[in-house]
VEXGUKOL-794380 format. One record per residue: residue number from 1; residue in one letter; x negated, y negated, z of N, C-alpha, C in turn. Coordinates in Angstrom, 2 decimals, decimal comma. Atoms other than C-alpha are relative to their C-alpha. Layout:
residues N
<doba=NUM&lovo=A&n.xx=X&n.yy=Y&n.zz=Z&ca.xx=X&ca.yy=Y&ca.zz=Z&c.xx=X&c.yy=Y&c.zz=Z>
...
end
This chain:
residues 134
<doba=1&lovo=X&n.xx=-1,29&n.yy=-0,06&n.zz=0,65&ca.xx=-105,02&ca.yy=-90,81&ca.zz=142,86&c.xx=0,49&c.yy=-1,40&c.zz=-0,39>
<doba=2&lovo=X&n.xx=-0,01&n.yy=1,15&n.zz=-0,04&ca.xx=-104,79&ca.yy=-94,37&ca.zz=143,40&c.xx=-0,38&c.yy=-0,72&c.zz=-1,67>
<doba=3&lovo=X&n.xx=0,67&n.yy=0,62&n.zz=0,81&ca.xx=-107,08&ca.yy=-94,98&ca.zz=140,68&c.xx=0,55&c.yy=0,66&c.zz=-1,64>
<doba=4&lovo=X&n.xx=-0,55&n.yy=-0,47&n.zz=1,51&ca.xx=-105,42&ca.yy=-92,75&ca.zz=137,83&c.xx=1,55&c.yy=-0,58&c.zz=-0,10>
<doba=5&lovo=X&n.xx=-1,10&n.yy=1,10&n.zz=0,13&ca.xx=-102,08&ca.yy=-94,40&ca.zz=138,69&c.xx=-0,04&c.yy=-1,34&c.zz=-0,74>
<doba=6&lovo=X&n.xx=0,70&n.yy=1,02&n.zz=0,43&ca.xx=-103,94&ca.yy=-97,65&ca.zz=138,23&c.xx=0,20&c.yy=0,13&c.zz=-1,67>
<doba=7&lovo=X&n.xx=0,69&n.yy=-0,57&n.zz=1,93&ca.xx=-105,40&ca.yy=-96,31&ca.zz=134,67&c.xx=1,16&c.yy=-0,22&c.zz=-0,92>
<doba=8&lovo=X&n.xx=-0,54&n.yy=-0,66&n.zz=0,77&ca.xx=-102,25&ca.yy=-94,58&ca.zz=133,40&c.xx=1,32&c.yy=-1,92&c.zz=-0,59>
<doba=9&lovo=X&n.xx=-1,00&n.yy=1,24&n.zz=-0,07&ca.xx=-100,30&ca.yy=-98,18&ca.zz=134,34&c.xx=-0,33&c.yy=-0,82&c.zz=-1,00>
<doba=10&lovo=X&n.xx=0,65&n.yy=0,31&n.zz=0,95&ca.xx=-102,73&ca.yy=-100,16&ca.zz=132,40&c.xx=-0,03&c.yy=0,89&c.zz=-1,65>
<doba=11&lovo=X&n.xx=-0,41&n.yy=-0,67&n.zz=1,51&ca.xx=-102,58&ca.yy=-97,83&ca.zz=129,45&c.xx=1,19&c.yy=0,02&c.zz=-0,63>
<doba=12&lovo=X&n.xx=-1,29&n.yy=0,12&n.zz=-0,14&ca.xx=-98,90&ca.yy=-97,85&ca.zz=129,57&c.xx=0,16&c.yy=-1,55&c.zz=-0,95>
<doba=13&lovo=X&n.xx=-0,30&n.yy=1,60&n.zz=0,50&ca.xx=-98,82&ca.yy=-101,62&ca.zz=129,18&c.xx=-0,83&c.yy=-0,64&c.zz=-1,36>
<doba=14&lovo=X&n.xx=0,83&n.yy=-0,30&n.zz=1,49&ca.xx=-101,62&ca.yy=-101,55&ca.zz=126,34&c.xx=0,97&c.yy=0,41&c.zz=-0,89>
<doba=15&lovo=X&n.xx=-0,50&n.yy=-0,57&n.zz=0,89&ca.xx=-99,29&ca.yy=-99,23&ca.zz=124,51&c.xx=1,35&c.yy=-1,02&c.zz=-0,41>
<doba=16&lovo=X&n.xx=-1,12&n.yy=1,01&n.zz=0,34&ca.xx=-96,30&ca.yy=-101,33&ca.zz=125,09&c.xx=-0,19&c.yy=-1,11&c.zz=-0,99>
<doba=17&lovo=X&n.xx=0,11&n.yy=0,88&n.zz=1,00&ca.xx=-97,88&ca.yy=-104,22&ca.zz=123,91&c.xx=-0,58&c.yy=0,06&c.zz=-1,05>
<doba=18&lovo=X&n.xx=0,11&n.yy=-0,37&n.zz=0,93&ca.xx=-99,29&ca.yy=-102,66&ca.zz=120,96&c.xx=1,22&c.yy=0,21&c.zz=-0,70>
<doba=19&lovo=X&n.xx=-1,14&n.yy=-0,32&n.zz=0,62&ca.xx=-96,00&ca.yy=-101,76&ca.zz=120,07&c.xx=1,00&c.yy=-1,08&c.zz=-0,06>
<doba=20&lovo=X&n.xx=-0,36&n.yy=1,33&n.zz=0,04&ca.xx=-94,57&ca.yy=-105,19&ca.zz=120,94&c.xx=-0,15&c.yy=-0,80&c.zz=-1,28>
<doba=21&lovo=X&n.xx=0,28&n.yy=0,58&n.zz=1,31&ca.xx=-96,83&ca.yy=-106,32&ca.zz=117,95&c.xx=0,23&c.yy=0,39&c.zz=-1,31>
<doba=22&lovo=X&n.xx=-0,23&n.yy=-0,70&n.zz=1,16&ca.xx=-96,06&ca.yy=-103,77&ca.zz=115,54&c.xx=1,63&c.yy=-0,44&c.zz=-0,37>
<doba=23&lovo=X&n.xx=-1,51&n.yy=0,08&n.zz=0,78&ca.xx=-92,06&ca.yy=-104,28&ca.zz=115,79&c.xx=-0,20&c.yy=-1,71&c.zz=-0,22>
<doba=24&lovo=X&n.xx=-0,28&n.yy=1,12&n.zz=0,01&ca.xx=-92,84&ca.yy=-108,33&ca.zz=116,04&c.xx=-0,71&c.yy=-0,11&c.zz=-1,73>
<doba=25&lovo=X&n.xx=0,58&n.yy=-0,61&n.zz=1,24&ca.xx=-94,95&ca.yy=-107,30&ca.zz=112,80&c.xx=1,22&c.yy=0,10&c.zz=-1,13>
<doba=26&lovo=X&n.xx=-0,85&n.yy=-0,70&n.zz=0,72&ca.xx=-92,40&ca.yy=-105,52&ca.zz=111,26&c.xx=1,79&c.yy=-1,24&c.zz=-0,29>
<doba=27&lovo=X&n.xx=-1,31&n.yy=1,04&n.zz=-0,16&ca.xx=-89,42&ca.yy=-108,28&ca.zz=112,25&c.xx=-0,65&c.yy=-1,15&c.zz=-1,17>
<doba=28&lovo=X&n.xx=0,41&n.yy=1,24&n.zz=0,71&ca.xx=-91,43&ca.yy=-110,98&ca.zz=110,50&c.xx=-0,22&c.yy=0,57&c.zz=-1,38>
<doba=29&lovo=X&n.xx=-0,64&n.yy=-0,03&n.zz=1,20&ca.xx=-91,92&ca.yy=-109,25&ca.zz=107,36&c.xx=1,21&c.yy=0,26&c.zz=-0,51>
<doba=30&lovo=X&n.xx=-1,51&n.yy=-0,50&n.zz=0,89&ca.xx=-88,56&ca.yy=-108,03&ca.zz=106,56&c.xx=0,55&c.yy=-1,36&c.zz=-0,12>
<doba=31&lovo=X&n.xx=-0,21&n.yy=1,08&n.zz=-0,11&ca.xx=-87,97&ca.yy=-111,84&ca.zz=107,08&c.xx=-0,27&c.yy=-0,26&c.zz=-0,48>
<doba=32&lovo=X&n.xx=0,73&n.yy=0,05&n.zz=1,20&ca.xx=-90,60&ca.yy=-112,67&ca.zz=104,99&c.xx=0,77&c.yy=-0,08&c.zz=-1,06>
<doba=33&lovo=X&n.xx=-0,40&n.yy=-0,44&n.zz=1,42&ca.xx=-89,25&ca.yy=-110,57&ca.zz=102,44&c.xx=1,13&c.yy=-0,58&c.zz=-0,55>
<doba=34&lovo=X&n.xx=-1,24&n.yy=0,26&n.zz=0,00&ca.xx=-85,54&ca.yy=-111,26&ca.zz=102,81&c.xx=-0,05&c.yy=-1,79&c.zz=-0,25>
<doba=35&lovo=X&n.xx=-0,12&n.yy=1,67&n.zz=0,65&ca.xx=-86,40&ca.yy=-115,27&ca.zz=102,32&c.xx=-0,52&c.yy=-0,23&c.zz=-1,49>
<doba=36&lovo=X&n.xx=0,88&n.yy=0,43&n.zz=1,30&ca.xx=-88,93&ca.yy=-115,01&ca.zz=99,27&c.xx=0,46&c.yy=0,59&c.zz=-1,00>
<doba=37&lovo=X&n.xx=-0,71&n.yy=-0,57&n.zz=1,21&ca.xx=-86,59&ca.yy=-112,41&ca.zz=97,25&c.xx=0,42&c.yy=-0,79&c.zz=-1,02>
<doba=38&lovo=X&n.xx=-0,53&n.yy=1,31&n.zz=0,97&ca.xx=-84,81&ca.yy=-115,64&ca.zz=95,86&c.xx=-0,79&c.yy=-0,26&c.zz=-0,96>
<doba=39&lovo=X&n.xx=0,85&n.yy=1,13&n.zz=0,88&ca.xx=-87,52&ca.yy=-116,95&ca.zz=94,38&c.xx=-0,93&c.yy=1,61&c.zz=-0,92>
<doba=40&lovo=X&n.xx=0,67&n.yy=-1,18&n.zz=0,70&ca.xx=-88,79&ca.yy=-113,19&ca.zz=93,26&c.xx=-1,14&c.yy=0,59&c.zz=0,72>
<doba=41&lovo=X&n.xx=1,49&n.yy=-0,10&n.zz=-0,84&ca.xx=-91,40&ca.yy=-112,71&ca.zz=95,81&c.xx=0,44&c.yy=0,80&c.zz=1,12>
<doba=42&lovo=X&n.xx=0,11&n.yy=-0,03&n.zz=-1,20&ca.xx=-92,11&ca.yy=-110,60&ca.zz=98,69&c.xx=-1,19&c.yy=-0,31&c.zz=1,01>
<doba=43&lovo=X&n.xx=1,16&n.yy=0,26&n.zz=-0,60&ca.xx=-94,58&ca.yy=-110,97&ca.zz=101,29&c.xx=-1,12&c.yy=-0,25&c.zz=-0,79>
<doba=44&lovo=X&n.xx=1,48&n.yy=-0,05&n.zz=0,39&ca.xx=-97,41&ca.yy=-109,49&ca.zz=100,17&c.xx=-0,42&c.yy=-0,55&c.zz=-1,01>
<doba=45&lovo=X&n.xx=0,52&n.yy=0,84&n.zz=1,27&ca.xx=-97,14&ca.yy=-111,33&ca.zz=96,60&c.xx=-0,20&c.yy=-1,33&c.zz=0,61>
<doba=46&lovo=X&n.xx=0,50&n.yy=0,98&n.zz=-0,33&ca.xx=-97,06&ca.yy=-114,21&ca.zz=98,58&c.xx=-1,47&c.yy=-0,49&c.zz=0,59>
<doba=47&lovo=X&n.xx=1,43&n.yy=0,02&n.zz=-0,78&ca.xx=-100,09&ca.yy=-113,64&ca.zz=100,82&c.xx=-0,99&c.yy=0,01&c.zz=-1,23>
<doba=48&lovo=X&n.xx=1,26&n.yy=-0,37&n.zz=1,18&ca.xx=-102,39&ca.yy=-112,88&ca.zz=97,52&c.xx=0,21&c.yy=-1,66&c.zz=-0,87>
<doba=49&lovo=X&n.xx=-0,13&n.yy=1,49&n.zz=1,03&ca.xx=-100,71&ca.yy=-116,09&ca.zz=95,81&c.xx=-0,55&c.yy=-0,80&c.zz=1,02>
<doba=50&lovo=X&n.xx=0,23&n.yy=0,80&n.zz=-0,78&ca.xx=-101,24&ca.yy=-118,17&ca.zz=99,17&c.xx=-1,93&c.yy=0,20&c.zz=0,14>
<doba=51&lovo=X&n.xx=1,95&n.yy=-0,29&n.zz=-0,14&ca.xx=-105,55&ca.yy=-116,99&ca.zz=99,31&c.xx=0,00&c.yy=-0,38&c.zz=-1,21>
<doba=52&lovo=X&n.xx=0,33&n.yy=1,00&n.zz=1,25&ca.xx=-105,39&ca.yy=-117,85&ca.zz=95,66&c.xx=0,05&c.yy=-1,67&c.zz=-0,05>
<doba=53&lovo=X&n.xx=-0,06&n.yy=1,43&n.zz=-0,32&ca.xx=-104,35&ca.yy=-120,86&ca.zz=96,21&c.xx=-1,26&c.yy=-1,02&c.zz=1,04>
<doba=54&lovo=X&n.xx=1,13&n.yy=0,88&n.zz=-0,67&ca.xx=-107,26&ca.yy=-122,07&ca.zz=98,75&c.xx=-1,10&c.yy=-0,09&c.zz=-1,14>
<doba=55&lovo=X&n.xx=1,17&n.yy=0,82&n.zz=0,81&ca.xx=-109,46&ca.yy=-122,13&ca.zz=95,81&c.xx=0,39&c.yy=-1,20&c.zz=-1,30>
<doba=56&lovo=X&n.xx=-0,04&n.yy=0,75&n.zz=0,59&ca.xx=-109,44&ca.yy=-125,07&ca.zz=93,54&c.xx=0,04&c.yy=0,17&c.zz=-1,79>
<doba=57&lovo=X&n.xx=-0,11&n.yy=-0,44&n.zz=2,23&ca.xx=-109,96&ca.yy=-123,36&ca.zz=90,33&c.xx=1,13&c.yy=-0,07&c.zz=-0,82>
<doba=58&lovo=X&n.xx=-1,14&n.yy=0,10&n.zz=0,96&ca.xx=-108,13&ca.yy=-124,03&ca.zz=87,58&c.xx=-0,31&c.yy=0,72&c.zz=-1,09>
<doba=59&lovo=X&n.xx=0,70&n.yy=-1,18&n.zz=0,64&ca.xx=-109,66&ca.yy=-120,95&ca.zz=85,86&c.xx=-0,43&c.yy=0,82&c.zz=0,38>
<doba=60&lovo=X&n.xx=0,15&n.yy=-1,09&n.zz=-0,97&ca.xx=-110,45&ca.yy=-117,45&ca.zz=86,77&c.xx=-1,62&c.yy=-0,12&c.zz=-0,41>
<doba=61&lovo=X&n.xx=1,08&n.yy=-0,08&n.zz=0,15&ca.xx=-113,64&ca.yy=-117,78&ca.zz=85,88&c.xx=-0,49&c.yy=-0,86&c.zz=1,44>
<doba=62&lovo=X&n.xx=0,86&n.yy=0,48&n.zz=-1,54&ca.xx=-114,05&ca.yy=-119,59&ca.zz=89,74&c.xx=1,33&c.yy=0,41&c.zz=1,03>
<doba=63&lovo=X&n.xx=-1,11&n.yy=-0,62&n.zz=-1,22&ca.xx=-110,92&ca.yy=-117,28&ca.zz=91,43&c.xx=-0,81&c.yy=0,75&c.zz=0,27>
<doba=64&lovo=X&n.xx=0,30&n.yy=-0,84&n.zz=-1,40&ca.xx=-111,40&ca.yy=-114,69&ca.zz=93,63&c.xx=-0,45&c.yy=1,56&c.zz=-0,36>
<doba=65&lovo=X&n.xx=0,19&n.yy=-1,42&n.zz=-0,13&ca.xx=-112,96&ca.yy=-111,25&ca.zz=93,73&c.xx=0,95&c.yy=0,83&c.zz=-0,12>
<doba=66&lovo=X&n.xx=-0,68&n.yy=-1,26&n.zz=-0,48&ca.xx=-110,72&ca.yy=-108,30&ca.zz=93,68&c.xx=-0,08&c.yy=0,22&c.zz=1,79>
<doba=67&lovo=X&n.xx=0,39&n.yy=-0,80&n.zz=-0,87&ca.xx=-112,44&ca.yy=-107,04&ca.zz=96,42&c.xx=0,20&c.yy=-1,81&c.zz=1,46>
<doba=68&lovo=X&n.xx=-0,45&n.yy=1,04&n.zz=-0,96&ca.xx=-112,02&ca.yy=-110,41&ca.zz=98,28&c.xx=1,09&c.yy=-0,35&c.zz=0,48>
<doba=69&lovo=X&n.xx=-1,53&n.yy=-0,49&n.zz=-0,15&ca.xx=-108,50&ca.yy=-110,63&ca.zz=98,02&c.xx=0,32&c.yy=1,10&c.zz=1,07>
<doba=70&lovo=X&n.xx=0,17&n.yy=-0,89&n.zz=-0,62&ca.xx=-108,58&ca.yy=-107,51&ca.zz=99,47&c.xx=-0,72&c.yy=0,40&c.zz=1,25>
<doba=71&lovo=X&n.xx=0,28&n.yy=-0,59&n.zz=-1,20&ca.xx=-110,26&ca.yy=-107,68&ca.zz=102,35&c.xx=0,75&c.yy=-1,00&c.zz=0,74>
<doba=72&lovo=X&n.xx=-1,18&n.yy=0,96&n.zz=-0,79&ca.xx=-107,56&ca.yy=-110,83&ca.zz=103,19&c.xx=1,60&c.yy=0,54&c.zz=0,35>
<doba=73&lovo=X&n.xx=-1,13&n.yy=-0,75&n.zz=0,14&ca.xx=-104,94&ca.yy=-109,21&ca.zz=102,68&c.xx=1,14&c.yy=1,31&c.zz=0,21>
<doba=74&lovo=X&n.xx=0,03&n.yy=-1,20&n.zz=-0,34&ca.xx=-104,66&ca.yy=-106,09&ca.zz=104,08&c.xx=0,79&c.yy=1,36&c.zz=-1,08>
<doba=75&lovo=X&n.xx=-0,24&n.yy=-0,90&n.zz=1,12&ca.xx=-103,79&ca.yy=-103,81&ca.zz=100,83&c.xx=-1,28&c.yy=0,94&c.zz=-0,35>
<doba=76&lovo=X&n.xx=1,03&n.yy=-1,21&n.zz=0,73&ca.xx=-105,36&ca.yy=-100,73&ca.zz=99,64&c.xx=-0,59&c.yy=-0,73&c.zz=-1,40>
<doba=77&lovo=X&n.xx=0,94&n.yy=1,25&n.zz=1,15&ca.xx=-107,70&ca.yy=-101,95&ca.zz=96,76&c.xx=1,02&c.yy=0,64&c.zz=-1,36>
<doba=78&lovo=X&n.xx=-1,17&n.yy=-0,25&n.zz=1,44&ca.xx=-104,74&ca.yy=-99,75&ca.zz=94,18&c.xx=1,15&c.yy=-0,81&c.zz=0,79>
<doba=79&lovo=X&n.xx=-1,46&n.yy=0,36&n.zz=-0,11&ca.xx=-101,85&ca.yy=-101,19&ca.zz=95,86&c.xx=0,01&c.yy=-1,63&c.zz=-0,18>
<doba=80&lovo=X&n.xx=0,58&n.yy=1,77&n.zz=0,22&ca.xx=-103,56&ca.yy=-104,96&ca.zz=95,43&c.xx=-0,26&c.yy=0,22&c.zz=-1,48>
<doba=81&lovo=X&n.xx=0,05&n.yy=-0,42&n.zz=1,48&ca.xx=-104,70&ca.yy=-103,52&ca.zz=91,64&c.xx=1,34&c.yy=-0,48&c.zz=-0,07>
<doba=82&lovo=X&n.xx=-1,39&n.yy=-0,48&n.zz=0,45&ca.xx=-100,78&ca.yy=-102,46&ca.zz=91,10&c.xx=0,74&c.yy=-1,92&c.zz=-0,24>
<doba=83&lovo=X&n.xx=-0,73&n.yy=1,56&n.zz=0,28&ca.xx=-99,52&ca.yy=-106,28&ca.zz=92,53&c.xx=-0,40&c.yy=-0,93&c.zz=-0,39>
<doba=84&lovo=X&n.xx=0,50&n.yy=0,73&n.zz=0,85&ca.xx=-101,82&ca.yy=-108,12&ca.zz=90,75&c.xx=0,54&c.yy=-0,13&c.zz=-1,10>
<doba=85&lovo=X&n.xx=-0,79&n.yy=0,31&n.zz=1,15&ca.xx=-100,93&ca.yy=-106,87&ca.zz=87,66&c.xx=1,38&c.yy=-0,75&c.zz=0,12>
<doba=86&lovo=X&n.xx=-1,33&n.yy=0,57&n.zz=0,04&ca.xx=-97,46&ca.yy=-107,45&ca.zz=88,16&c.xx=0,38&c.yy=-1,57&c.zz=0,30>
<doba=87&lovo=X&n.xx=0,10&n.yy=1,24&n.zz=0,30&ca.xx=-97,96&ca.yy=-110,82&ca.zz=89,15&c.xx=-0,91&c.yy=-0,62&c.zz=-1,48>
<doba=88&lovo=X&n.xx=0,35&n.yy=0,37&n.zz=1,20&ca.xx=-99,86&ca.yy=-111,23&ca.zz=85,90&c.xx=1,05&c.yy=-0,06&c.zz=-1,01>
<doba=89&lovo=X&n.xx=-0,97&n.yy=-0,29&n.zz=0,93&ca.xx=-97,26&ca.yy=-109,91&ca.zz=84,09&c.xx=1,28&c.yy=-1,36&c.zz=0,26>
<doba=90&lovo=X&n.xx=-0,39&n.yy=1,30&n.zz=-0,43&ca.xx=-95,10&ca.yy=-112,57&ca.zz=85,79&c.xx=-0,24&c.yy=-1,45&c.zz=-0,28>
<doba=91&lovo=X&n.xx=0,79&n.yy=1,74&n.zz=0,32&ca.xx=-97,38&ca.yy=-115,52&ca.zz=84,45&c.xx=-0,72&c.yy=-0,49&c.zz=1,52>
<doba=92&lovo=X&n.xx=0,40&n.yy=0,36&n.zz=-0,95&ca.xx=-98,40&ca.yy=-116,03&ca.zz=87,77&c.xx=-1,65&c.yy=-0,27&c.zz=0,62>
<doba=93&lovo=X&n.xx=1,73&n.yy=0,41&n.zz=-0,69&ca.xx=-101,99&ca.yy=-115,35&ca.zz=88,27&c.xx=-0,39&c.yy=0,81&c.zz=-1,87>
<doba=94&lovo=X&n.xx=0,82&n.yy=-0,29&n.zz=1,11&ca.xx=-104,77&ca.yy=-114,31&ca.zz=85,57&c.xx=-1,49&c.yy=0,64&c.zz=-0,24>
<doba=95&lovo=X&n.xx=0,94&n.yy=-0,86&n.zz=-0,54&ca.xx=-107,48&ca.yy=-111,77&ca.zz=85,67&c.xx=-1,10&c.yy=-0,13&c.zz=-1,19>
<doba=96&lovo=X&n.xx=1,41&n.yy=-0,13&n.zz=1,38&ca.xx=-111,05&ca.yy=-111,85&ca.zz=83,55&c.xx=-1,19&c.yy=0,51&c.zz=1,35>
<doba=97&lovo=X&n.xx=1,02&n.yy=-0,92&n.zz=-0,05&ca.xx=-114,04&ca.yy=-110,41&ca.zz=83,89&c.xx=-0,86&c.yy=-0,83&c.zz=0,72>
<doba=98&lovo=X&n.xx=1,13&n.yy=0,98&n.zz=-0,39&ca.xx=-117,00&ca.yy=-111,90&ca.zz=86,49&c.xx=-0,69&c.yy=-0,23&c.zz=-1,14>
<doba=99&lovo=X&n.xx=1,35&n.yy=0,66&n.zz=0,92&ca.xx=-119,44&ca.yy=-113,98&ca.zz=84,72&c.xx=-1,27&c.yy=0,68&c.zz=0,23>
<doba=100&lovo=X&n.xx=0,80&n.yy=-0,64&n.zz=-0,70&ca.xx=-121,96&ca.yy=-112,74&ca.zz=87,26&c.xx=-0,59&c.yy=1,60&c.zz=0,31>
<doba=101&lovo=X&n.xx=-0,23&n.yy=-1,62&n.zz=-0,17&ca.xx=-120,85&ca.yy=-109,03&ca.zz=87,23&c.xx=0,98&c.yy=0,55&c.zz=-1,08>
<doba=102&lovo=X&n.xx=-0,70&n.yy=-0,21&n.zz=0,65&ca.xx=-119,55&ca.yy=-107,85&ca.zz=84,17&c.xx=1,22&c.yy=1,14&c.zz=0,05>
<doba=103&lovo=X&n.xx=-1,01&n.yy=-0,83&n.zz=-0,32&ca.xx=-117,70&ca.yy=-104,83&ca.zz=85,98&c.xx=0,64&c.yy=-0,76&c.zz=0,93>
<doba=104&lovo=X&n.xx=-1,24&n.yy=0,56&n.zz=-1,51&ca.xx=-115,98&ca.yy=-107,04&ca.zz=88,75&c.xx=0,69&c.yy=-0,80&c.zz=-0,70>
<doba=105&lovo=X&n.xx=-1,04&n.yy=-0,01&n.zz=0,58&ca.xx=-112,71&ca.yy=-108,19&ca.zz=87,95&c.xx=0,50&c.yy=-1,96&c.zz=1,38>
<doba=106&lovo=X&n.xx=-0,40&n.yy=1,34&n.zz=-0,79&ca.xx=-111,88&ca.yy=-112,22&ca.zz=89,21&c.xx=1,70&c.yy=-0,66&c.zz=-0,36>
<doba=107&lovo=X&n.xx=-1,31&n.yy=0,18&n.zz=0,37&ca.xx=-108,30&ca.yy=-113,24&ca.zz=89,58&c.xx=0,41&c.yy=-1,66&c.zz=0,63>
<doba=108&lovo=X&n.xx=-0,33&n.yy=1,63&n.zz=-0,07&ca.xx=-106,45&ca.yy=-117,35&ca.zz=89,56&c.xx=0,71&c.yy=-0,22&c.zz=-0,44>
<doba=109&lovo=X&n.xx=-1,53&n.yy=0,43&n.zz=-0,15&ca.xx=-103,54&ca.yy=-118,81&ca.zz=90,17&c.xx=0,38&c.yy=-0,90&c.zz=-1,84>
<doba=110&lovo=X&n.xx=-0,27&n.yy=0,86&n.zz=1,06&ca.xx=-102,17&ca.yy=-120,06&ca.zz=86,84&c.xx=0,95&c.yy=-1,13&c.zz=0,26>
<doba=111&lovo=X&n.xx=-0,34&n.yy=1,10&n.zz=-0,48&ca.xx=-100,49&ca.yy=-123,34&ca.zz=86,88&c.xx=1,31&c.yy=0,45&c.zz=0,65>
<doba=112&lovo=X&n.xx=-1,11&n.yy=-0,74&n.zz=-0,09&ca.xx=-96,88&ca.yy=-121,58&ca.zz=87,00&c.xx=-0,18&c.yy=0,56&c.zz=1,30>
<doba=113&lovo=X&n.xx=0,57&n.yy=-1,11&n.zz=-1,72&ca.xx=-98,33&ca.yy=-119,41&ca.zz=90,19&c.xx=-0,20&c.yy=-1,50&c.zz=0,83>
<doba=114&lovo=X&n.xx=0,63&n.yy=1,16&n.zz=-0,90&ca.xx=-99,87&ca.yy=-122,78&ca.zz=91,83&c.xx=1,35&c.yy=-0,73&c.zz=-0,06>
<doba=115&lovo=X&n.xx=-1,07&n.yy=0,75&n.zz=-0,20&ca.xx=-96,39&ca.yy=-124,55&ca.zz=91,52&c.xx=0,93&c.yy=0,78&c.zz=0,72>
<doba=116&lovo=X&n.xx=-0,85&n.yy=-0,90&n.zz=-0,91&ca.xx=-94,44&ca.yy=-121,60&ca.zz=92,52&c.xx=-0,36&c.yy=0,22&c.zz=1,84>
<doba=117&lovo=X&n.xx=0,62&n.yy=0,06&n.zz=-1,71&ca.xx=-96,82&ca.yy=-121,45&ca.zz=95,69&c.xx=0,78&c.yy=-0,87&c.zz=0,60>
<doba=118&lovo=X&n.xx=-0,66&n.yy=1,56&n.zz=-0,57&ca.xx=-96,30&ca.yy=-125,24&ca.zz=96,29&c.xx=1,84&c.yy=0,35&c.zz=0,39>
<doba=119&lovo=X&n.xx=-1,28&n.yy=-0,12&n.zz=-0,13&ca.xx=-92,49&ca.yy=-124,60&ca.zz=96,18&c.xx=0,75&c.yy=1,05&c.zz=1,24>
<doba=120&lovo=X&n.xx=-0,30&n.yy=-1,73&n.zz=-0,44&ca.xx=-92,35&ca.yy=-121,14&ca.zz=98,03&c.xx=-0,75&c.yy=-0,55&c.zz=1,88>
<doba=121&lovo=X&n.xx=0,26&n.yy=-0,25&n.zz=-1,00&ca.xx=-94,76&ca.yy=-122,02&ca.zz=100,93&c.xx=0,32&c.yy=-0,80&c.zz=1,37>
<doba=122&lovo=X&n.xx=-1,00&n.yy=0,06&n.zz=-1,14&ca.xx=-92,69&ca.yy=-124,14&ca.zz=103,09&c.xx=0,89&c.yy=0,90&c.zz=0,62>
<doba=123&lovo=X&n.xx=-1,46&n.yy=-1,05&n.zz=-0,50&ca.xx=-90,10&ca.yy=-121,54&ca.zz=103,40&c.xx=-0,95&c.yy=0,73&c.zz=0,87>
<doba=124&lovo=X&n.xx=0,73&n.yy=-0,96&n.zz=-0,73&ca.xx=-92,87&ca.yy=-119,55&ca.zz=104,19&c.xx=-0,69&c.yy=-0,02&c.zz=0,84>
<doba=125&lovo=X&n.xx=0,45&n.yy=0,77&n.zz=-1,58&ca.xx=-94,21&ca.yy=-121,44&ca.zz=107,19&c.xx=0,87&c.yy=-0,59&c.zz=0,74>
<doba=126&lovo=X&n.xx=-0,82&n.yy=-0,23&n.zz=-0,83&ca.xx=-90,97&ca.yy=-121,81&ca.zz=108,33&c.xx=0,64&c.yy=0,71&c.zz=0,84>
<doba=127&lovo=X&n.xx=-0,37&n.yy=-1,59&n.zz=-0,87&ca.xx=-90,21&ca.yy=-118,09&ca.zz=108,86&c.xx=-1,03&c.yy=0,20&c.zz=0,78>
<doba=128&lovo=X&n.xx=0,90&n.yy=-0,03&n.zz=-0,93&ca.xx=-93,61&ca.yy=-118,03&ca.zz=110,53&c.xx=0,12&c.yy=-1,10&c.zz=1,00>
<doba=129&lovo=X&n.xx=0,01&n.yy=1,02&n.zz=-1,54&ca.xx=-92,94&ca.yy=-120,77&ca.zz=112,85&c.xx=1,26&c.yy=0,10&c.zz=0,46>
<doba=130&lovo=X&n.xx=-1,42&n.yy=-0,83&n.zz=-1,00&ca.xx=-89,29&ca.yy=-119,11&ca.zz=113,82&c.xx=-0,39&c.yy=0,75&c.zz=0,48>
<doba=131&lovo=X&n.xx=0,07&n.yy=-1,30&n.zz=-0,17&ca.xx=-90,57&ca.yy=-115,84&ca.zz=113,97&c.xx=-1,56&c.yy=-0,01&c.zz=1,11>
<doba=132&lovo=X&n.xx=1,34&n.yy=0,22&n.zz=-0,66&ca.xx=-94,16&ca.yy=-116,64&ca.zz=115,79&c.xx=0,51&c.yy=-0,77&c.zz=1,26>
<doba=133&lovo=X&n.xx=-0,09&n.yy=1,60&n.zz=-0,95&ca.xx=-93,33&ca.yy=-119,94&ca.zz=118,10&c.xx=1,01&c.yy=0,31&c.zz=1,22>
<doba=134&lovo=X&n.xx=-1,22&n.yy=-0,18&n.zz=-1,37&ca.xx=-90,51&ca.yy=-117,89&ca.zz=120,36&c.xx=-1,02&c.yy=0,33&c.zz=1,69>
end
């Protein structure tokens, strides 16, 4: 009996702190969101602009996969489609066709996107180092 007490205690505290991470999750984006609105942004446009940004290209012809993006990012591969565009539409980023793969689809920060980053991602390593660092 000892030993399912044990168990159920441990499982208990698993769940807790699973759920610990989900609302500390959930606190940090609405934070996120609620800082980057200003500037037109929420999270997740940020996270896709911020992985764009680690590459150097100054042309999509050396950005990022679709499907790469996407596995950083944690978006369904339509709901990363959907905010792509819309950051395109924005001026922000810029989508063409692989060189390599004429069906895969490569996307890069346009200069406008790469300045907006620069500008945007202090704020946005500030809410992560309030919201993380307690």
């Amino acid at each position: 009996m000892a030993v399912e007490k044990g168990g159920a205690e441990a499982e208990q505290a698993l769940v807790e702190q699973w759920r610990d991470m989900l609302a500390l999750h959930a606190r940090t984006q609405c934070e996120l969101d609620r800082a980057l609105h200003r500037h037109g942004l929420c999270a997740s446009d940020f996270e896709v602009l911020d992985v764009l940004a680690e590459s150097p290209a100054q042309d999509v012809s050396c950005g990022f996969r679709v499907q790469e993006i996407a596995e950083r990012v944690h978006l369904s591969q339509s709901a990363l489609s959907r905010l792509i565009a819309r950051l395109e539409k924005d001026g922000l980023v810029e989508r063409g066709l692989c060189a390599e793969d004429r069906r895969g689809v490569r996307v890069a920060l346009t200069g406008k996107g790469r300045a907006l980053h620069g500008d945007v991602r202090p704020l946005q390593r500030a809410v992560l180092t309030r919201m993380l660092t307690d």
